[in-house]
ROSEKOL-138372 format. One line per field, with one value per residue: residue in three letters; z, x, y negated of N, C-alpha, C in turn. Coordinates in steps of 0.05 Angstrom, whole numbers, always signed. Atoms other than C-alpha are relative to their C-alpha. Example, Ala and Ser with C-alpha at 12.3 -4.5 7.8 and 13.67 -1.06 7.14 Angstrom:
code (ALA; SER)
n_up (+0; -1)
n_east (+18; -16)
n_north (+24; +24)
ca_up (+156; +143)
ca_east (+246; +273)
ca_north (+90; +21)
c_up (+0; +14)
c_east (+18; -15)
c_north (-24; -22)
% end
This chain:
code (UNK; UNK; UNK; UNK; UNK; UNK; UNK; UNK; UNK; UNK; UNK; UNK; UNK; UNK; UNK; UNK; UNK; UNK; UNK; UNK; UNK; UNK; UNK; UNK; UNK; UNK; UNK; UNK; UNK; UNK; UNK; UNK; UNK; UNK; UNK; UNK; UNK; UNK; UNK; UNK; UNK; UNK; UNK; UNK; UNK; UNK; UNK; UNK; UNK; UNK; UNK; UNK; UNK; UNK; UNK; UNK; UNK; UNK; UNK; UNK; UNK; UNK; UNK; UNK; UNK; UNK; UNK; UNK; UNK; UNK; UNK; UNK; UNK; UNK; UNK; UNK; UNK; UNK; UNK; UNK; UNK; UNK; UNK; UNK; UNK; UNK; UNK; UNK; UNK; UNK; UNK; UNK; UNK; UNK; UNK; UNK; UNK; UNK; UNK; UNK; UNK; UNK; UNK; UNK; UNK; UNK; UNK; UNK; UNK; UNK; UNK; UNK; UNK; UNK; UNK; UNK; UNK; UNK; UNK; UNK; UNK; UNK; UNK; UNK; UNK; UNK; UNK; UNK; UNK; UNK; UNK; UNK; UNK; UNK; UNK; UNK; UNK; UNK; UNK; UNK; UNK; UNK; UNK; UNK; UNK; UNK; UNK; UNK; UNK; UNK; UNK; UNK; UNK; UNK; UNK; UNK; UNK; UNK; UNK; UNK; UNK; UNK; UNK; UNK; UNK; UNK; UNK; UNK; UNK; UNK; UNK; UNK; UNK; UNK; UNK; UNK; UNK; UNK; UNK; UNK; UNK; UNK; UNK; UNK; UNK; UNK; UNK; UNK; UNK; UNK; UNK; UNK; UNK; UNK; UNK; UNK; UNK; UNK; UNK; UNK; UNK; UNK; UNK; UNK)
n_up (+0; +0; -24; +29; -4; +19; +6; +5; -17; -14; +28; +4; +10; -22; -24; +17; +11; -33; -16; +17; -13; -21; +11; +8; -22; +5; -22; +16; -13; +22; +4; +0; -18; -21; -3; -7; +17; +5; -11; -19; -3; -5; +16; +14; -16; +12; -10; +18; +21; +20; +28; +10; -15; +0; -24; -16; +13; -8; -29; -4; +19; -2; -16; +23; +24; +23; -6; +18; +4; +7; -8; +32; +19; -6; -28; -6; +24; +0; -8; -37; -20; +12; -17; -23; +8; +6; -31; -24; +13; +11; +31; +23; -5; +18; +0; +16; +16; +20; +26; +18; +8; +13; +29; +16; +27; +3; +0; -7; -31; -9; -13; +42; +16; +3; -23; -33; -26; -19; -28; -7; +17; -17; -16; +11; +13; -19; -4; +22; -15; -23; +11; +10; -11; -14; +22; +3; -20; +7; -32; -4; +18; +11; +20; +3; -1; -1; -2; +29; +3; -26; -29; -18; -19; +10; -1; +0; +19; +3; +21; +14; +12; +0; +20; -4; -1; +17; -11; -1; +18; -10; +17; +7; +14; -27; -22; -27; -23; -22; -17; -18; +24; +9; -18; +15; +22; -7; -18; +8; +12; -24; -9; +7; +7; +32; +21; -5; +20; +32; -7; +8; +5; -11; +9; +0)
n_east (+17; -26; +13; +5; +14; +14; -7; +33; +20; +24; +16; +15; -19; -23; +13; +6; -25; -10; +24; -3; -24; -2; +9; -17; -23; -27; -5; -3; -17; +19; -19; +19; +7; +12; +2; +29; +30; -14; +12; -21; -2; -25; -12; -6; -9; +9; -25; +10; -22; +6; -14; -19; -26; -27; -13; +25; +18; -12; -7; +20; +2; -21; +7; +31; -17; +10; +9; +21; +10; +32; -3; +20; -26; +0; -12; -31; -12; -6; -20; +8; -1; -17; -20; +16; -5; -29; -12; +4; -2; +23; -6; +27; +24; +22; +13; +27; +5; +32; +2; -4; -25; +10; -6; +30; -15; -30; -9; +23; +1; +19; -8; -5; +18; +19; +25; -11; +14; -14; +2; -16; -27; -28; -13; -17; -30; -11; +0; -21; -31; -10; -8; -24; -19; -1; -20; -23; -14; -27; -15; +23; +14; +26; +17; +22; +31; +26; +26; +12; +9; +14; -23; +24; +2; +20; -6; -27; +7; -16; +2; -3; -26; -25; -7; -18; +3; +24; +29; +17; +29; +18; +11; +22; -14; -5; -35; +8; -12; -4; -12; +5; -22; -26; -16; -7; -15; -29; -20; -14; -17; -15; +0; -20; -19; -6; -1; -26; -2; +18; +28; +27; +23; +10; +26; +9)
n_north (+24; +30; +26; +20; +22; +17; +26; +3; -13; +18; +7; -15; -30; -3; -22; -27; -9; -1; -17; -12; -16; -14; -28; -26; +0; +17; +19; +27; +31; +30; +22; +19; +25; -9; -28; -5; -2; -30; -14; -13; -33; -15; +6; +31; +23; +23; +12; +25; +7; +17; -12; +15; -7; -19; -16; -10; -23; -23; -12; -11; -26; -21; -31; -9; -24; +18; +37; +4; +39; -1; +30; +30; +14; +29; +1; -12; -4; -25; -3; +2; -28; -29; +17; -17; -26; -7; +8; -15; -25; -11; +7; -4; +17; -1; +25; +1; +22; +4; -12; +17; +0; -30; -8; -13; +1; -6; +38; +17; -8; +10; +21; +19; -2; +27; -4; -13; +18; +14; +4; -15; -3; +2; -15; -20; -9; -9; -32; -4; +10; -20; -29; -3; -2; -31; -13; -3; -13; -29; -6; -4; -22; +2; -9; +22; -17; +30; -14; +5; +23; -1; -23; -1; -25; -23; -31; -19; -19; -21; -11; +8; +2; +25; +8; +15; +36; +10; +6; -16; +8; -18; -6; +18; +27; +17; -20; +10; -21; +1; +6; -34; -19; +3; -11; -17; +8; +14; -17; -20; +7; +4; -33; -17; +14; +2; +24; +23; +27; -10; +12; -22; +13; -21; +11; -24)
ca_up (+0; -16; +27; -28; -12; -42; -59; -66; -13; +7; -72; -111; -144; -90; -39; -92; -99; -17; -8; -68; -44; +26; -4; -31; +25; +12; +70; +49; +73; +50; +34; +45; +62; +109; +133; +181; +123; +121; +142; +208; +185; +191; +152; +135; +170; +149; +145; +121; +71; +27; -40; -67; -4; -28; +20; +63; +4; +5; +78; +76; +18; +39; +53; -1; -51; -97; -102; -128; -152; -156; -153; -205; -259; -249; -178; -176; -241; -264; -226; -165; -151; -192; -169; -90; -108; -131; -70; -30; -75; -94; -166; -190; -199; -225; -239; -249; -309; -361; -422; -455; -484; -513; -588; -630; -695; -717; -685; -664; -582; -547; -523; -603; -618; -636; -585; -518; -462; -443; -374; -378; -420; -370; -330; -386; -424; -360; -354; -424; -401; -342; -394; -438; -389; -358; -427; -422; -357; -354; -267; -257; -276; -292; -313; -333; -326; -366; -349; -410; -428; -370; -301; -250; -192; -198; -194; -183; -238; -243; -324; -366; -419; -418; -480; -492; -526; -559; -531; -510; -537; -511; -558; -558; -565; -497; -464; -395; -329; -263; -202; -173; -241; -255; -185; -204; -267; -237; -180; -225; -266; -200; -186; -249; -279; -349; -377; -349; -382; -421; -418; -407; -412; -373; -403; -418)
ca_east (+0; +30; +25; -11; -14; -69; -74; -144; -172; -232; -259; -309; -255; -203; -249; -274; -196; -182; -252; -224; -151; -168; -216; -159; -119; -73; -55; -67; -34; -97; -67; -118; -124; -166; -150; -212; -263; -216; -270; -233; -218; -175; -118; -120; -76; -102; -49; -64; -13; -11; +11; +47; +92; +156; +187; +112; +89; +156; +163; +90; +98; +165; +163; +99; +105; +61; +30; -43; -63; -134; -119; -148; -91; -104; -80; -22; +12; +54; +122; +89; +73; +134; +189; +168; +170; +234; +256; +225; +244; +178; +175; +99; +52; -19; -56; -132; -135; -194; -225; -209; -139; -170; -167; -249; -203; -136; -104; -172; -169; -238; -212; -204; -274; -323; -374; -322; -355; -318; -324; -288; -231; -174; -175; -169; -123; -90; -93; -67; -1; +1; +1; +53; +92; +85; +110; +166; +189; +245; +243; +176; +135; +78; +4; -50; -122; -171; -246; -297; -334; -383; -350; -413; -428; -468; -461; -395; -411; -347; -359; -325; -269; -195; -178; -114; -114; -185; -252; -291; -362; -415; -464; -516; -465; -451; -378; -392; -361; -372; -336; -339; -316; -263; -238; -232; -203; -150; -125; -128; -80; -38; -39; -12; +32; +11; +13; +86; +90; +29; -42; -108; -178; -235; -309; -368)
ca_north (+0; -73; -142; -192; -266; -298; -374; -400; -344; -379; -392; -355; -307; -318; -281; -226; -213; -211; -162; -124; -116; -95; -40; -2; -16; -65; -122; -194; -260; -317; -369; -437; -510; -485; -426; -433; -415; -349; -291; -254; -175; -126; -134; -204; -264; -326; -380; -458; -477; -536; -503; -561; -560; -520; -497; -483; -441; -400; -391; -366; -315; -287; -211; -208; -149; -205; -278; -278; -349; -362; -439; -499; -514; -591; -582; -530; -528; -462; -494; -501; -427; -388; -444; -420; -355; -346; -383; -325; -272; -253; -227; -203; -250; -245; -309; -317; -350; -382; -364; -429; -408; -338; -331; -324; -331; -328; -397; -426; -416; -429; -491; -520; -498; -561; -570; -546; -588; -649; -634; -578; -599; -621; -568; -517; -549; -549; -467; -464; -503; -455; -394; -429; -440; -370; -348; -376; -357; -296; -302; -277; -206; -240; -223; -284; -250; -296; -278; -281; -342; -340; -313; -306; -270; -207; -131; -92; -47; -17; -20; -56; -81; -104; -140; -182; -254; -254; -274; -203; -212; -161; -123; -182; -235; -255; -257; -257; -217; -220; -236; -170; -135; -175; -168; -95; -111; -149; -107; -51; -89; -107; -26; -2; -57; -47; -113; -149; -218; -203; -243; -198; -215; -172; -170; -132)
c_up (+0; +16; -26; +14; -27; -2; -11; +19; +0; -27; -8; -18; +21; +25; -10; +4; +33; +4; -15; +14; +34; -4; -7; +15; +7; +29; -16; +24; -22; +14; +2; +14; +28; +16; +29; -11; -14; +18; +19; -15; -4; -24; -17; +22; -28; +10; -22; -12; -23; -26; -18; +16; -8; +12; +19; -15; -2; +18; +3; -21; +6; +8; -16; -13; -29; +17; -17; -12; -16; +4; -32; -6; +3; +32; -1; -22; +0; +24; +34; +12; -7; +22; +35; -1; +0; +22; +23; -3; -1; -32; -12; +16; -14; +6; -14; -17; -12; -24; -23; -30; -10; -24; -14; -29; -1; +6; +7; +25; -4; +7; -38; -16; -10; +16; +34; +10; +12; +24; +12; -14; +15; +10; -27; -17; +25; +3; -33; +7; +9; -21; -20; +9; +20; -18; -9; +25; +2; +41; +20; -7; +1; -14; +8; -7; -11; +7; -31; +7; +29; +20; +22; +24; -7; +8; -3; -18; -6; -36; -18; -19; -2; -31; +7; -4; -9; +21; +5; -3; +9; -22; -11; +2; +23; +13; +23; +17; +29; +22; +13; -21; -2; +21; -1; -18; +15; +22; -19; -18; +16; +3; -19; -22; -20; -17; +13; -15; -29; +9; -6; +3; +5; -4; -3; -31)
c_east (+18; -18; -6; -2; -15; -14; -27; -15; -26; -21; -13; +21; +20; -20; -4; +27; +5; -20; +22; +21; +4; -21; +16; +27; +18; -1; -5; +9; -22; +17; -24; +9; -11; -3; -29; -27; +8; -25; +22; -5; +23; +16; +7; +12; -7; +21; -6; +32; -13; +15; +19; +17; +22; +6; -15; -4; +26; +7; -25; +3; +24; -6; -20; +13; -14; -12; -24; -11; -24; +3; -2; +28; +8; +16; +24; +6; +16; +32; -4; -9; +25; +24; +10; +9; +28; +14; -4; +8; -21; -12; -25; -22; -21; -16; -32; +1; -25; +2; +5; +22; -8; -3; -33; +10; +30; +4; -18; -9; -30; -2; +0; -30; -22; -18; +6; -7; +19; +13; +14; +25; +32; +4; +1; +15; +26; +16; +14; +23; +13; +3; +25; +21; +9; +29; +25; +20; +4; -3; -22; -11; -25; -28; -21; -23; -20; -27; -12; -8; -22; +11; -21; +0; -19; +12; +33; -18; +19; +5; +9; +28; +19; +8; +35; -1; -27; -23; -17; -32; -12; -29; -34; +15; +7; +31; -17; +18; -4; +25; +9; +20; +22; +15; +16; +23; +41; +7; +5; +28; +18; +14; +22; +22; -3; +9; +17; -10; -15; -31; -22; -28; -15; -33; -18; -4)
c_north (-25; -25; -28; -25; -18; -39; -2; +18; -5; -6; +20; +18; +5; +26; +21; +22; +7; +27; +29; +18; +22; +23; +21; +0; -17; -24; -29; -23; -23; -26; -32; -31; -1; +27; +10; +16; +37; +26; +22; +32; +9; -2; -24; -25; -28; -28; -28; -14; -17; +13; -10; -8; +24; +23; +10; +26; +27; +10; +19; +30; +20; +15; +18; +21; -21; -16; +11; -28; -6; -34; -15; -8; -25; -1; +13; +8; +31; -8; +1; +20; +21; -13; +12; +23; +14; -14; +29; +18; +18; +2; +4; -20; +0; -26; -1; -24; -11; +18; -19; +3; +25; -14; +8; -7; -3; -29; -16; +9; -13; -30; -19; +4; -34; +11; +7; -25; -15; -2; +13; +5; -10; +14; +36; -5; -4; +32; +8; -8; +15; +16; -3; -3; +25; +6; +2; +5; +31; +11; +16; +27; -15; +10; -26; +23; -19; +12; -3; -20; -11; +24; -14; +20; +22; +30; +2; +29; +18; +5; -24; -6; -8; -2; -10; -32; -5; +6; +32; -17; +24; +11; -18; -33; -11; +9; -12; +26; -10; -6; +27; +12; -5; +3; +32; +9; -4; +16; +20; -4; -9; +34; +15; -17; +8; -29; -23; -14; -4; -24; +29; -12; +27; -23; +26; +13)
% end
């Protein structure tokens, strides 16, 4: 079993990912502003760390076997959790990413389509940044997890698909995934280290 700290804890995927990990055993270190809003259970130390403190965020992760980072791109950029890291000597890192930066044609990301929602355009071209600057980091095992186009709560179904750079689409036209699933998703991709320095995408 490995000791995960996770970054965002307390959010609606950060918690999915904490319930998730201590299901299959694993130890977690949440990582929060508030580590108050941290639910008490076994296996979890809840520890309030500002993320863009340095030297906080690598005193807190040292000892980790991984960094999860469920944290808003606009806020903690890619140098501000690997940087850290490598200070603590902590090398796999899985990052919940978006669906913005996914691929529905050759060269035409989600994020480039006509009609992407204003509202939500700084913070994924944000999360693109973060993935090109993953890509080019050598110091890291890295994996970026984007969800599909809608990422909701709902059923742990246990049922669904990992893609790589392109948009999953569902047999009535809908990308969508849950909170639950992709938790799943993403540990299982923590578990068996298929996809080092790779991007994946989890849908139905």
């Amino acid at each position: 079993m490995s000791k995960i700290a996770i970054v965002g804890a307390t959010g609606n995927v950060g918690s999915r990912l904490l319930g998730e990990s201590l299901r299959r055993g694993h130890t977690v270190t949440a990582l929060a502003r508030d580590a108050s809003k941290v639910e008490s259970r076994e296996g979890v130390t809840a520890m309030n760390v500002d993320v863009l403190d340095a030297n906080a965020f690598a005193e807190a992760i040292a000892g980790q076997d991984a960094v999860f980072s469920a944290a808003r791109f606009q806020v903690v950029p890619e140098n501000a959790i690997v940087e850290p890291m490598k200070q603590a000597g902590v090398l796999r890192l899985l990052v919940v990413g978006g669906a913005a930066s996914l691929y529905v044609a050759p060269g035409q990301r989600v994020l480039d389509m006509p009609g992407f929602p204003d509202a939500y355009k700084p913070e994924a071209t944000a999360g693109a940044a973060f993935l090109d600057a993953l890509r080019r980091e050598r110091g890291v095992d890295w994996t970026f997890v984007s969800p599909s186009a809608e990422f909701v709560a709902g059923a742990r179904t246990q049922k669904f698909r990992v893609g790589v750079d392109e948009l999953l689409v569902d047999s009535n036209g809908r990308s969508w995934i849950t909170f639950e699933d992709y938790a799943i998703a993403f540990l299982d991709e923590f578990e068996s280290g298929a996809h080092i320095k790779q991007r994946i995408t989890v849908g139905y």
